[in-house]
C-alpha positions as CSV (number, residue, x, y, z in Angstrom):
1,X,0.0,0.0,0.0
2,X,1.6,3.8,-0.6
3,X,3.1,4.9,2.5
4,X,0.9,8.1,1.9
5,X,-2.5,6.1,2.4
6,X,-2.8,6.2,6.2
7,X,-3.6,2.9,8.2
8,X,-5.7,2.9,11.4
9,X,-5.7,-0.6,13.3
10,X,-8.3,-1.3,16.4
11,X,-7.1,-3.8,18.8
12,X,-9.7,-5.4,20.9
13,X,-8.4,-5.8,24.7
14,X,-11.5,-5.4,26.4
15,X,-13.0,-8.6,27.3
16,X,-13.7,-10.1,30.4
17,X,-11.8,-13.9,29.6
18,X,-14.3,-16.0,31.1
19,X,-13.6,-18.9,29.3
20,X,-9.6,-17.9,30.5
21,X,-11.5,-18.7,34.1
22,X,-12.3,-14.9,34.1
23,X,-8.0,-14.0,33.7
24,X,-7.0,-11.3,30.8
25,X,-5.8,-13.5,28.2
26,X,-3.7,-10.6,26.6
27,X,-1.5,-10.4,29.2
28,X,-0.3,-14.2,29.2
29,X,3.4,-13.6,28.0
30,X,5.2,-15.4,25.6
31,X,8.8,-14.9,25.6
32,X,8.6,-12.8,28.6
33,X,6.4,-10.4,26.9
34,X,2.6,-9.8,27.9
35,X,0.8,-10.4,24.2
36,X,-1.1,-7.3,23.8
37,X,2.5,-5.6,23.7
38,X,4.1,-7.9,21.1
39,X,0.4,-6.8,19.3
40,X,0.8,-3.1,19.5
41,X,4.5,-3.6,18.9
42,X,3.9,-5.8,15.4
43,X,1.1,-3.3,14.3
44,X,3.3,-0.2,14.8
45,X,6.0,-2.2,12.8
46,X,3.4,-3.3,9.9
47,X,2.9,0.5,9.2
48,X,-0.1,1.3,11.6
49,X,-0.2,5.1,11.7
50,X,-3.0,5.5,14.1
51,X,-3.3,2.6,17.0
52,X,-6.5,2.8,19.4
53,X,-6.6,-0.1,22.0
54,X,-10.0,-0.6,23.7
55,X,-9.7,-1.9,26.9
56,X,-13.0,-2.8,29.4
57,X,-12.5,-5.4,31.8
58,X,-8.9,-5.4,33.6
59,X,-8.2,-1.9,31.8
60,X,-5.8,-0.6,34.5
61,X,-3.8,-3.7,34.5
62,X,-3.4,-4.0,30.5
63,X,-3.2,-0.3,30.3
64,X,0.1,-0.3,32.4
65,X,1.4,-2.7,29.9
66,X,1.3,-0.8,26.8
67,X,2.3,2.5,29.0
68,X,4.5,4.4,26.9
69,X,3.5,3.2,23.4
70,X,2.3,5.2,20.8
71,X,-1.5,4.2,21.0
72,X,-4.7,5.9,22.2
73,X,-6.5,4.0,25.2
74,X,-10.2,4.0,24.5
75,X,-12.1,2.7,27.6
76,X,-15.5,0.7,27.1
77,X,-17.4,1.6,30.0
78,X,-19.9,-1.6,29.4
79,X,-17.6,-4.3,28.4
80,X,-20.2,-6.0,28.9
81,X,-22.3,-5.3,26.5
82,X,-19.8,-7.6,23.8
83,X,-17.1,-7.6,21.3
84,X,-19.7,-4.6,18.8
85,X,-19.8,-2.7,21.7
86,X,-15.9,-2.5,21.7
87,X,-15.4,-2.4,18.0
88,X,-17.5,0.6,17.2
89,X,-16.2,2.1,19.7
90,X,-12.6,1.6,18.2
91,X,-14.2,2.8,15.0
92,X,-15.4,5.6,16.3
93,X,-11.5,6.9,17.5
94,X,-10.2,6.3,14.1
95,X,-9.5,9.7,11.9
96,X,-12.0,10.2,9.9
97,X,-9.4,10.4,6.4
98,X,-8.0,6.6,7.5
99,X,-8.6,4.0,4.3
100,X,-8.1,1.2,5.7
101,X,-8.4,-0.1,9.4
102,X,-7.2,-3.2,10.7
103,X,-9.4,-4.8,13.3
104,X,-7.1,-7.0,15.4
105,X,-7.5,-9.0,18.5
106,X,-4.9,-9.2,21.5
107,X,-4.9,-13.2,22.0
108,X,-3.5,-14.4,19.1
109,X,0.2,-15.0,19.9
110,X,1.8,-15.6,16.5
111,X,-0.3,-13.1,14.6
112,X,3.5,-10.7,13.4
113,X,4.1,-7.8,11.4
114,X,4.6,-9.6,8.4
115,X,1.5,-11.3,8.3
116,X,0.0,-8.0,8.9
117,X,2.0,-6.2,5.7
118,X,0.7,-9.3,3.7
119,X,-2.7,-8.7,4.7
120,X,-2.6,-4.9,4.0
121,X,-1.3,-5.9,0.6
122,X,-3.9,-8.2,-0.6
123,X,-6.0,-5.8,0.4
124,X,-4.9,-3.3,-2.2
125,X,-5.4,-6.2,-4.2
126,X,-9.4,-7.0,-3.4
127,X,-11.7,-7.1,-5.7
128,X,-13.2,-3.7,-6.9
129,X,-16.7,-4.2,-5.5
130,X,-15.6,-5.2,-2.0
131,X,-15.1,-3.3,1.5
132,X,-14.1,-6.2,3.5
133,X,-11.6,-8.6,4.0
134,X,-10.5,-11.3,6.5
135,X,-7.9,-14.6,6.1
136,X,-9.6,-17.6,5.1
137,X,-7.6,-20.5,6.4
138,X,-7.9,-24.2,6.2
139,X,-12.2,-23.4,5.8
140,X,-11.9,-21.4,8.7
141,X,-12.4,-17.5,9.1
142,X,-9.3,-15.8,10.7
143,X,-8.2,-12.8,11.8
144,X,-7.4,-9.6,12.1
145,X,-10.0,-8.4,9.7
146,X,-9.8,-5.4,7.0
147,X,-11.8,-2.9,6.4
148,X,-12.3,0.0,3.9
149,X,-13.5,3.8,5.4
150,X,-17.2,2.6,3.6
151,X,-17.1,-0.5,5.3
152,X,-16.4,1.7,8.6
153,X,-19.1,4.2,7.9
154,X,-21.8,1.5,7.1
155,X,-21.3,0.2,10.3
156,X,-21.4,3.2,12.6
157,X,-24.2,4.4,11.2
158,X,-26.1,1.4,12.0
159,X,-27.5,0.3,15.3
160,X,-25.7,0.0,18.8
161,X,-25.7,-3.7,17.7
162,X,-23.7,-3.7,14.2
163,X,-20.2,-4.5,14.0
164,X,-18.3,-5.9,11.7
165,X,-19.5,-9.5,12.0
166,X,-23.4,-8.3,11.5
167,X,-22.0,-5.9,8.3
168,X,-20.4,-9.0,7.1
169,X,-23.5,-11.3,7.3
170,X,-25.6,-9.0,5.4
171,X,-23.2,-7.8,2.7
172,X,-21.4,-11.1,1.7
173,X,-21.1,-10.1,-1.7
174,X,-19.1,-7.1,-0.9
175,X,-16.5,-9.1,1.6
176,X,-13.4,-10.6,0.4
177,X,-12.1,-14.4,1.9
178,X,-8.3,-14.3,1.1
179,X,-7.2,-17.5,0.7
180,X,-3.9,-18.7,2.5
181,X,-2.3,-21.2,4.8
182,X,-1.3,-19.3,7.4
183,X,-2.4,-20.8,10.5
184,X,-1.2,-17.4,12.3
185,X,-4.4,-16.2,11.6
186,X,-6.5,-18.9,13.3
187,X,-5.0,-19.3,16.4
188,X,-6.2,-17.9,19.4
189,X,-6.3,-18.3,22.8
190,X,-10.0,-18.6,24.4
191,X,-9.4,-21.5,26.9
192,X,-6.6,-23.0,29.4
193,X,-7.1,-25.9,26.6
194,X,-5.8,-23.6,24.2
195,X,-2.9,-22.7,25.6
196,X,-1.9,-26.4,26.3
197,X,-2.6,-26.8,22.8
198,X,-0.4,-23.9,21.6
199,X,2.3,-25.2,23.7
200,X,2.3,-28.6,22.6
201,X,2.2,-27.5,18.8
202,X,4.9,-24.6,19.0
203,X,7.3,-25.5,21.3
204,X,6.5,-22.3,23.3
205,X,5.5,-21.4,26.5
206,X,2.7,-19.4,27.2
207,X,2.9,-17.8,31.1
208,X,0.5,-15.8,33.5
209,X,2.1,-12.6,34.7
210,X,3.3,-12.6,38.4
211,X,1.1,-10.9,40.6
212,X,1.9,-7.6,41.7
């Protein structure tokens, strides 16, 4: 993509992990480093111009571990409501002149800059008539997802209840599946199964920070 055509990215931090056992899966570290840092980090790196984290549920503790970086803290105050409440709200921080936006999530661990630049490129690369784009791997949706600034108005100026999931559903022939194998894209961590699971696979250890 020209360097001129700025590039927002949302990174969704706000959840409450209770299928974690109610724990805030973005800080599990990997390689000593909580994973909603290594997120921001890889973002900034994949050319992200504009960064807005929204944090909810354990927002002081995962705030403290992106202090310093260049993002902008958005605070949901009703995490609760679910994951549209926290992407339109990220939608809604992003400059109004951004093209593209990145919708990113902070558990997937392997998720790295380069898959993001390869993302950003097919993107410039989508077919003409759509607005949306998200990895296709193995038959499985991945993420982070892609969106255009028409994609992004579409769905603020619907309901409290549209995000990009609902756009998606109702505008399939406008949203993009790129093909790839990259099982960055569909790995996650949702459960203490998971993280076994990534463990086993990888060869890596996930860890829960210390407590303070």
């Amino acid at each position: 993509m020209n360097a001129s055509v700025p590039i927002g990215a949302v990174l969704l931090a706000a959840g409450a992990g209770s299928r974690m056992g109610h724990k805030p899966k973005s800080l599990l570290q990997l390689d000593g480093q909580p994973l909603i840092k290594r997120m921001v980090n890889h973002l900034l790196q994949a050319g992200v111009s504009q960064l807005v984290v929204v944090l909810g549920h354990y927002a002081a503790d995962i705030g403290a571990a992106i202090e310093g970086l260049p993002v902008e803290s958005v605070l949901n105050p009703d995490p609760g409501q679910g994951l549209v409440s926290s992407q339109r709200l990220g939608l809604q921080a992003i400059s109004p002149d951004t093209e593209l936006v990145v919708m990113a999530l902070a558990d997937q661990p392997l998720v790295n800059a380069s898959d993001i630049q390869m993302l950003v490129q097919a993107f410039t690369q989508r077919p003409a008539s759509t607005e949306m784009m998200f990895p296709w791997v193995h038959g499985q949706p991945g993420n982070p997802v892609l969106l255009s600034a028409c994609a992004r108005a579409e769905i603020l100026s619907g309901d409290s209840q549209w995000g990009c999931k609902e756009w998606r559903q109702h505008h399939a022939e406008r949203t993009h599946r790129h093909a790839c194998n990259n099982l960055h894209f569909i790995t996650d961590l949702d459960r203490p199964q998971d993280i076994e699971d990534f463990e086993r696979k990888y060869s890596q250890r996930l860890s829960w920070p210390s407590p303070s």
